[in-house]
Each structure stands twice: as structure tokens, then as C-alpha cells.
C-alpha positions in Angstrom: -6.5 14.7 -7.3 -5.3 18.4 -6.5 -3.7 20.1 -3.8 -1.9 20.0 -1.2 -1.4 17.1 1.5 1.4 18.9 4.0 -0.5 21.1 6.5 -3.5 18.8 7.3 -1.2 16.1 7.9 1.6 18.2 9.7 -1.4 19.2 12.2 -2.1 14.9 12.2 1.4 14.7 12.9 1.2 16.6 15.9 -0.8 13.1 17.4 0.2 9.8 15.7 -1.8 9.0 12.4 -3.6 5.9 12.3 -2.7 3.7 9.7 -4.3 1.1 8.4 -2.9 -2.1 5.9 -5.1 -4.3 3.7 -3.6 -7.6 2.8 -4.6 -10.6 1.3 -1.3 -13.1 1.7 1.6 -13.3 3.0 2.3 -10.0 4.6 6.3 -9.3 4.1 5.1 -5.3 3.3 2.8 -5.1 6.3 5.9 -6.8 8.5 8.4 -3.8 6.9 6.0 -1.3 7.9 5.5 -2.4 11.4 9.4 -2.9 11.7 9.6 0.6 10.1 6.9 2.2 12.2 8.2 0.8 15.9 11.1 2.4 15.2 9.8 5.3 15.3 11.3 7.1 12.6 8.2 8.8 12.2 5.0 9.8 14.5 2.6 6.9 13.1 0.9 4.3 14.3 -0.2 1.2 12.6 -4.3 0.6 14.1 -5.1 -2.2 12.1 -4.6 -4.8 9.7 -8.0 -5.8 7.0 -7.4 -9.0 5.6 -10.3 -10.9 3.5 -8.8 -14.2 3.2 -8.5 -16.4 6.6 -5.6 -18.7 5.0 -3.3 -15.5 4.6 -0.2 -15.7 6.6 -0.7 -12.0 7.4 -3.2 -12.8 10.0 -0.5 -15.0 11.8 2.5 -12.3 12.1 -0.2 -9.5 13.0 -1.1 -11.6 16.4 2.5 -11.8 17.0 3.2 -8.0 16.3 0.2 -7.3 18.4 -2.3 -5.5 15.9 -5.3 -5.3 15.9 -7.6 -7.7 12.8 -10.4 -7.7 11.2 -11.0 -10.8 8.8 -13.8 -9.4 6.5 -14.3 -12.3 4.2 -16.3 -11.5 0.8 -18.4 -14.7 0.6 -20.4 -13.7 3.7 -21.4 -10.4 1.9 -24.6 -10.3 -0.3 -22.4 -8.0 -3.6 -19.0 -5.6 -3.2 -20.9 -2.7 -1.9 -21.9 -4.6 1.1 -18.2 -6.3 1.7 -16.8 -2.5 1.4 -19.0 -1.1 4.3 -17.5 -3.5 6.8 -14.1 -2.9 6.0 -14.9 0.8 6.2 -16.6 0.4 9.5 -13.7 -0.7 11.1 -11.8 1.9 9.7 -13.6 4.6 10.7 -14.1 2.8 14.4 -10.2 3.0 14.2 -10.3 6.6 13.2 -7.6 5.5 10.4 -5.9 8.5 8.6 -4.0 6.2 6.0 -4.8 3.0 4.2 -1.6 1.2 3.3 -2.8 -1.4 0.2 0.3 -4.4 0.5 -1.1 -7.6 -1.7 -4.6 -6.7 -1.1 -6.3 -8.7 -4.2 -9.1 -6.8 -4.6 -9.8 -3.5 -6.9 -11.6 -1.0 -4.3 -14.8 0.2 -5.6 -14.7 4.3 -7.1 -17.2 5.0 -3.9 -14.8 3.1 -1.6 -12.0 4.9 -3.1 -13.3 8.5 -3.8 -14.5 8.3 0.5 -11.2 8.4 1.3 -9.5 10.8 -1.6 -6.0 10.9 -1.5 -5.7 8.5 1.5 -4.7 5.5 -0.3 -2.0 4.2 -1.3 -0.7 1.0 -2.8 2.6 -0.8 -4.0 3.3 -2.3 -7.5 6.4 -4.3 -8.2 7.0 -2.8 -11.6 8.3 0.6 -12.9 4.4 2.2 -13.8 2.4 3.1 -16.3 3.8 -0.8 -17.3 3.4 -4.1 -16.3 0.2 -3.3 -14.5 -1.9 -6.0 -12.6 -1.6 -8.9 -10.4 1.8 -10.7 -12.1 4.2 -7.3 -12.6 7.5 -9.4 -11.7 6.3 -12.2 -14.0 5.1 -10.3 -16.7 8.3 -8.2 -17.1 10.6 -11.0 -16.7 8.8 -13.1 -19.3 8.5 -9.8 -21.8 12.4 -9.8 -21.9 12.5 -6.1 -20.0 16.1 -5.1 -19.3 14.8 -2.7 -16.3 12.1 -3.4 -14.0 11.2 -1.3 -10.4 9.4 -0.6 -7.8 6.1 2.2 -7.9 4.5 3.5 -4.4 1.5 5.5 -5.7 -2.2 7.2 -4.6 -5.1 5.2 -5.6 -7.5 6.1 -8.0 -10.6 4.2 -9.1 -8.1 2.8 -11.9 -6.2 0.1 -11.4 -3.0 0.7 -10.8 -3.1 4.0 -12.2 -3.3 6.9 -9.7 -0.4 9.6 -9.2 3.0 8.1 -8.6 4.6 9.1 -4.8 7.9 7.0 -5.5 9.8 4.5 -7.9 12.2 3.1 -8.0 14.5 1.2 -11.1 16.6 -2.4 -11.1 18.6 -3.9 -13.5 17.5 -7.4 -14.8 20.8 -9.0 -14.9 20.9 -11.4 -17.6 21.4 -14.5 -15.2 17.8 -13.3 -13.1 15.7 -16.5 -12.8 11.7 -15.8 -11.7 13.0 -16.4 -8.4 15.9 -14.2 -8.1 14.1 -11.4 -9.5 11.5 -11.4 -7.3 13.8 -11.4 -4.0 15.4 -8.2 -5.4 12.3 -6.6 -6.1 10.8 -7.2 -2.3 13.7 -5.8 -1.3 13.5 -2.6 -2.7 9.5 -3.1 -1.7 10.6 -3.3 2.1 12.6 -0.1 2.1 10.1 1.9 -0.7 7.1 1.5 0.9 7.7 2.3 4.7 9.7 5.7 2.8 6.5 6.6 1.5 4.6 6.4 4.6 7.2 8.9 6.3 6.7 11.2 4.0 3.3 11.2 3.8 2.5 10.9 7.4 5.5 13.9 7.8 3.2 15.6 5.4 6.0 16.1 2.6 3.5 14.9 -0.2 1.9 17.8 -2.4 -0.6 17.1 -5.3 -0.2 19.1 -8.8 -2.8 16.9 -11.1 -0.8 13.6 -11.5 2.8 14.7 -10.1 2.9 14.6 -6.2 6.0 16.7 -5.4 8.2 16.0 -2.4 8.8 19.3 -0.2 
């Protein structure tokens, strides 16, 4: 990933960018960007919520926020490749300029990804490179960590890996339960994650190999 995001999405800016969230569960990110977005603290719009699993609460607060859906469930596709086209289907029928991952529990293919270079971008509740995967609160909690975080950060065709856009540290307090921990860490999710999108969608985000700088 090289270059620089700020003019082609300052001349975006000058219409609303399209965003686009993939979920999976229960959706308190996709609700923090929607609360985020309405109030307009930045010229975006969010065009669509992707969800592959029908039980995921997601679905349910996207009717009520009035977004547009698209359940694209895996089983009724023949392998991934096949699964992926729909979703991007309906992203490009959106025209989406953004795709907001937030508990999406799939790992996007390196064709999926590479089509839309330096569009993605995805939330990890854990201070990267560690605690990568699906369990970051747990894993860190269990390992003892003294500090855990936040990471917002481009998506690569490795998981959890790609340049990192923001972070942000917390304490483990000694009396954290599982429980405790996590609320803190949604939290700082709520507040990190919208950030992001403003400054991306403000075109503020430049590209030097793995370090995105902030203008």
C-alpha cells in the first residue's frame, strides 16, 4: 500500500462518500457510525449494511435506522469466490467508496481485498501487531497483559495485519473481570472507529509503506 489517499477523497468529499459496513452480530460499531454519521460531523453517508448471518442483531437496528440490507448468506454459495461476488455486486450497485469491516467473521479473500485497495478498513479490540484474531479482549485478559487497546487499520489480504490508521491504549486495572474489560474496550471502539471514518472520508489519511500519516 503506497501513496496518498487526501485529494481523491477531498474531490469524493465534495458529494457524500458512500459507505458501506459488513457485520456479522450484533452491530454496536455499525450503530456508533450511524449515530456518528447523522450528525453530520462529516460529508458521508452510510449506503448499506452486508450481513451474512440472518440471526445477527445488526439486521434488526439497520430497519430501524433506515439502511439499506443485503443478507448474503454463505451456504447458498457454491465456494468463497462465488459468496464474494454478491457482496461486491451490491457494493458496486451502491457505488460504495468505503467498506467499514465491524464484527464481520469472515477473512476477505486477497482478490476481494486487492479490488478495493486501500478502501477497507476494519476494527480490532487489541493494541496490534498482538492479540490478533477473533478473541483479542479474551486472549489479552487471559495472557495477564497490563495494557490492552483499541487498533482501526487498512486491510490487507492478512489477517489483521494491514497499516495501522489509529490506536488506542487502556489500562487493565487489576480488579477488570472478562466482563468489565470488554465494556471499556467498546467504548473506546464507539468513539475510535467513527474518528477514523472522518478522517478518511475528510481525506486526512496518507500512505508511506505501512505508516498512514494524519495531515
Amino acid at each position: 500500500m503506497r501513496g496518498s489517499l487526501s485529494y481523491e477523497n477531498h474531490q469524493k468529499g465534495l458529494n457524500a462518500m458512500k459507505i458501506a459496513v459488513l457485520a456479522s452480530g450484533r452491530g454496536s460499531n455499525f450503530v456508533a457510525i450511524a449515530k456518528s454519521l447523522k450528525k453530520g460531523l462529516t460529508s458521508a453517508e452510510l449506503s448499506l449494511l452486508v450481513c451474512d448471518n440472518p440471526k445477527a442483531l445488526v439486521l434488526a437496528k439497520a430497519k430501524k435506522l433506515g439502511i439499506k440490507t443485503a443478507l448474503v448468506k454463505r451456504e447458498e454459495y457454491k465456494d468463497k469466490r462465488d459468496f464474494e461476488a454478491a457482496i461486491i455486486g451490491y457494493l458496486k450497485e451502491e457505488k460504495i467508496d468505503l467498506i467499514v469491516l465491524a464484527g464481520f467473521m469472515r477473512m476477505l479473500s486477497n482478490d476481494f481485498v486487492s479490488g478495493f485497495s486501500n478502501k477497507i478498513i476494519n476494527i480490532h479490540p487489541a493494541l496490534l501487531p498482538s492479540f490478533k484474531g477473533t478473541e483479542g479482549i479474551k486472549d489479552a485478559f487471559d495472557y495477564g497483559a497490563k495494557v490492552t487497546g483499541v487498533t482501526v487499520h487498512f486491510v490487507d489480504g492478512k489477517m489483521d495485519h494491514g497499516p495501522i490508521i489509529l490506536q488506542q491504549a487502556l489500562k487493565i486495572d487489576e480488579n477488570d473481570t472478562l466482563e468489565s474489560l470488554e465494556k471499556k474496550i467498546h467504548k473506546i471502539e464507539h468513539r475510535l472507529y467513527p474518528e477514523a471514518i472522518r478522517l478518511y472520508c475528510e481525506g486526512r489519511l496518507k500512505l508511506e509503506g505501512r505508516k498512514v500519516r494524519i495531515l
